[in-house]
N, C-alpha and C positions, 0 to 999 in steps of 0.2 A: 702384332703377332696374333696367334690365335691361342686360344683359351689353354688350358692343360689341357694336352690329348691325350691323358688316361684312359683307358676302354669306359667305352658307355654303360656298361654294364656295372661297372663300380660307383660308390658315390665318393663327392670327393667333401670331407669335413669340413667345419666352419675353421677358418684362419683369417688372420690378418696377412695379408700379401707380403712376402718375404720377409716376414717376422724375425724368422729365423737368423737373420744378417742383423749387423751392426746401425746401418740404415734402411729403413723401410721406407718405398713411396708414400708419398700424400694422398693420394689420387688415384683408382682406376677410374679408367670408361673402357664402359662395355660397348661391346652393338652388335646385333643379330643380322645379320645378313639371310639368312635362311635358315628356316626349322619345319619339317615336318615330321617331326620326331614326337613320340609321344613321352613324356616327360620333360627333364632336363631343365627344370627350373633351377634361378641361381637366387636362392635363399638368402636374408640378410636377417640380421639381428641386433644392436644398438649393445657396445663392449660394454656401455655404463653401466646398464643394466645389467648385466653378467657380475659387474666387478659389483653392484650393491646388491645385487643375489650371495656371492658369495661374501660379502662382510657381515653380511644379518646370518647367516647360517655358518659358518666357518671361519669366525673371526681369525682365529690359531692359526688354520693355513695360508688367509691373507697374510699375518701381520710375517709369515716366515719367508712367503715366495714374493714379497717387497722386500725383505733382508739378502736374501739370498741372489733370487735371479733363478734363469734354469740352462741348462745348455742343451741341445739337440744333437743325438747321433742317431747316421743313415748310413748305411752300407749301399754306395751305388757300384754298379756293375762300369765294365771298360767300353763297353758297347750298347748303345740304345738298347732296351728291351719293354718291345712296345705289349708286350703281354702282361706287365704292371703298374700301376699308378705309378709306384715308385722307380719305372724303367730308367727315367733321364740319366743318364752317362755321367763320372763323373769328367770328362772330356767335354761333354756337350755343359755340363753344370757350370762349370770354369773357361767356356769356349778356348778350348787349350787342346792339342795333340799330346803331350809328351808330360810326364810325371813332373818333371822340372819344372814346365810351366804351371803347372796346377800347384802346385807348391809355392809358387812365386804369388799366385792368386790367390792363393786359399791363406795367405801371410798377411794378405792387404784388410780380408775380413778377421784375424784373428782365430782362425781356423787351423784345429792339427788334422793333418792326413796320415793313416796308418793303411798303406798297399798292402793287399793282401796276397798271397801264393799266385792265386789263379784269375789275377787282373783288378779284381772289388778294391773298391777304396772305403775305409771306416772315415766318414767325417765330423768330426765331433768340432762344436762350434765352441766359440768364448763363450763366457758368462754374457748371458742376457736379460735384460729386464723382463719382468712377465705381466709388470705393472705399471703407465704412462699416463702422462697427460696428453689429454685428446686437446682437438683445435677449439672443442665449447669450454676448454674447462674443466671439465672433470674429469676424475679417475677413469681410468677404463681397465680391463683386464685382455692386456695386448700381447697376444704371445700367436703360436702356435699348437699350445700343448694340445687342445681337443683332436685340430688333427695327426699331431701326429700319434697320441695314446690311442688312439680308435682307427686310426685310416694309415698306417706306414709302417704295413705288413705284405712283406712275400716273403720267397724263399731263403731272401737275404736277409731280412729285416723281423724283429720280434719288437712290436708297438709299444708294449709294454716297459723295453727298455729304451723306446726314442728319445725319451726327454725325462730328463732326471732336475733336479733341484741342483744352485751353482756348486756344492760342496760335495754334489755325486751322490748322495742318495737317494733315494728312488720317492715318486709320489705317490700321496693318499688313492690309490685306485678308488675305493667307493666316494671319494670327493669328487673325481674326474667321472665320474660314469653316471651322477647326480647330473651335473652339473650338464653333461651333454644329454638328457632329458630335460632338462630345463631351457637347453636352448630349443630341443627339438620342438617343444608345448611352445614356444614364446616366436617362432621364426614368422617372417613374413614374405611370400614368394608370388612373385606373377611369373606366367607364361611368356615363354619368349615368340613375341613375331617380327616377323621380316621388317627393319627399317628402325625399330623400338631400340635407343641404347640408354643408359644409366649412368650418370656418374656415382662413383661409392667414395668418401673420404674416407679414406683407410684407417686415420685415428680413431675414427668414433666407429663404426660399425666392423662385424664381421659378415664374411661370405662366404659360401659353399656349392656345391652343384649337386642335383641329385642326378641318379641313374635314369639313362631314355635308349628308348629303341627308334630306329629311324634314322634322318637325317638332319643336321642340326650342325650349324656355323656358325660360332659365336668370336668374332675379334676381341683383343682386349689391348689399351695404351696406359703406361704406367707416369706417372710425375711426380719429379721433386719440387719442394721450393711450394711456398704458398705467395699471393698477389698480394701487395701492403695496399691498405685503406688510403686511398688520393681524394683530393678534394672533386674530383672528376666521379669518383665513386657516389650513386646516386641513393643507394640503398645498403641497408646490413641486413643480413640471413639472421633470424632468433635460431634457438635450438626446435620451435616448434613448426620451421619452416614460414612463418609467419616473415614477412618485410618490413623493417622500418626506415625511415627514412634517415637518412646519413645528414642531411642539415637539418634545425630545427629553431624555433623561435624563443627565446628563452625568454619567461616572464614576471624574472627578478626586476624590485626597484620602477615597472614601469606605472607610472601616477595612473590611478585610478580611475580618473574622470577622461585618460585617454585611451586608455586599456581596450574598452572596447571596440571603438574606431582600428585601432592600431591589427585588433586579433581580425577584424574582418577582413581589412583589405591585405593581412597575410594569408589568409585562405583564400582569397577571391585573386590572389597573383601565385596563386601553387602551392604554400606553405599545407601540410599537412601531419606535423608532429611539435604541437603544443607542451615545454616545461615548466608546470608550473605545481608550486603547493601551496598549503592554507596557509601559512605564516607569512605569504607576500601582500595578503590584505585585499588581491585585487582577481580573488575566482568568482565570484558574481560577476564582476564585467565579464570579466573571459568566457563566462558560459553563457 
């Protein structure tokens, strides 16, 4: 599918890709097809880092919005209204026609819907975490709340009451308005050219779009489900990007007078991730 087509002219805040829901993807990729737009870069930013910003400075609000949870409500319209970020239908939301169905759908997430007079539908979600573990392991601070406190305003919508804490009261404004200066100073963005696409893991990072004039096509494919580690598997990804090797030669118990013959011709047949430490007796040879 293609990206949000919220007008260009708007930006769209850092979120984790449908946070807002009970299951969120693993995985976007992006890919550009065409830009000659001036802006529209899709900014990303590292959630750990958000979540150990906000523990060293606001421990109180961590340790509440890890107790709590938060839930999301949006007033979407009955019909596309592409003159808002927040246009998408709640018909097109729930790919559904008819109230019943959306209700039938919006029952699967945990979702209450409240129709309004004049077609709008109030969506206010279940309790959701604001706080997960990512795929390296650490904490992250996974939610939606930036965009939607800052970016899921029109005529329908007041941002300030998008997203509340799980028990309904409302959040630290000067905590959320910090905190989205802190991502803005910390973001990292390239330019989008034709052919260039991205994978993002959705647990660990967020992403955002800024505003562009011009013309710019950007696709995006979402996934669930992560690949298990096989012995077919050659390498593991660090958190630093760095590769290491998935077999490796382990250098317990092996006699000292053979150790180094042995480490050679492991490297001289492809071996390239040595386990060894000083208490085995035999890192002289090994080196």
């Amino acid at each position: 599918m293609t990206t949000n087509e919220s007008p260009p002219s708007e930006p769209i805040p850092f979120h984790h890709e449908l946070a807002q829901t009970p299951n969120p993807p693993d995985h976007i990729c992006f890919y550009c097809s065409v830009n000659d737009a001036q802006g529209g870069s899709t900014p990303l930013i590292r959630s750990d880092m958000v979540f150990d910003y906000l523990n060293g400075k606001y421990p109180e609000f961590i340790t509440k919005i890890e107790q709590l949870g938060v839930k999301y409500i949006k007033v979407a319209p009955e019909e596309n209204d592409p003159s808002s970020a927040l246009g998408r239908s709640w018909k097109a939301s729930f790919n559904v026609s008819t109230r019943e169905e959306a209700q039938t759908e919006a029952g699967k997430q945990g979702s209450i819907l409240e129709f309004l007079e004049n077609g709008d539908c109030r969506i206010i979600s279940q309790m959701l975490p604001a706080v997960r573990v990512s795929s390296n392991g650490n904490k992250t601070f996974f939610n939606q709340i930036i965009a939607a406190y800052t970016g899921w305003i029109d005529s329908r919508n007041d941002s300030k009451k998008a997203v509340v804490f799980g028990d309904d009261t409302p959040l630290p404004g000067e905590v959320l308005t910090d905190l989205a200066t802190y991502m803005k100073s910390n973001e990292c963005a390239y330019r989008w050219t034709p052919g260039k696409f991205v994978i993002v893991d959705n647990t660990v990072a967020y992403h955002s779009r800024e505003p562009f004039n011009g013309r710019r096509r950007v696709f995006a494919a979402i996934g669930q489900g992560t690949k298990p580690v096989t012995d077919t598997t050659t390498h593991l990804v660090l958190n630093s990007g760095d590769k290491l090797p998935s077999l490796g030669l382990g250098l317990w118990k092996m006699p000292a007078e053979s150790c180094s013959d042995i480490v050679y011709n492991a490297i001289k047949n492809g071996y390239r991730l040595l386990d060894s430490a000083c208490d085995y007796g035999n890192e002289e040879k090994t080196g």
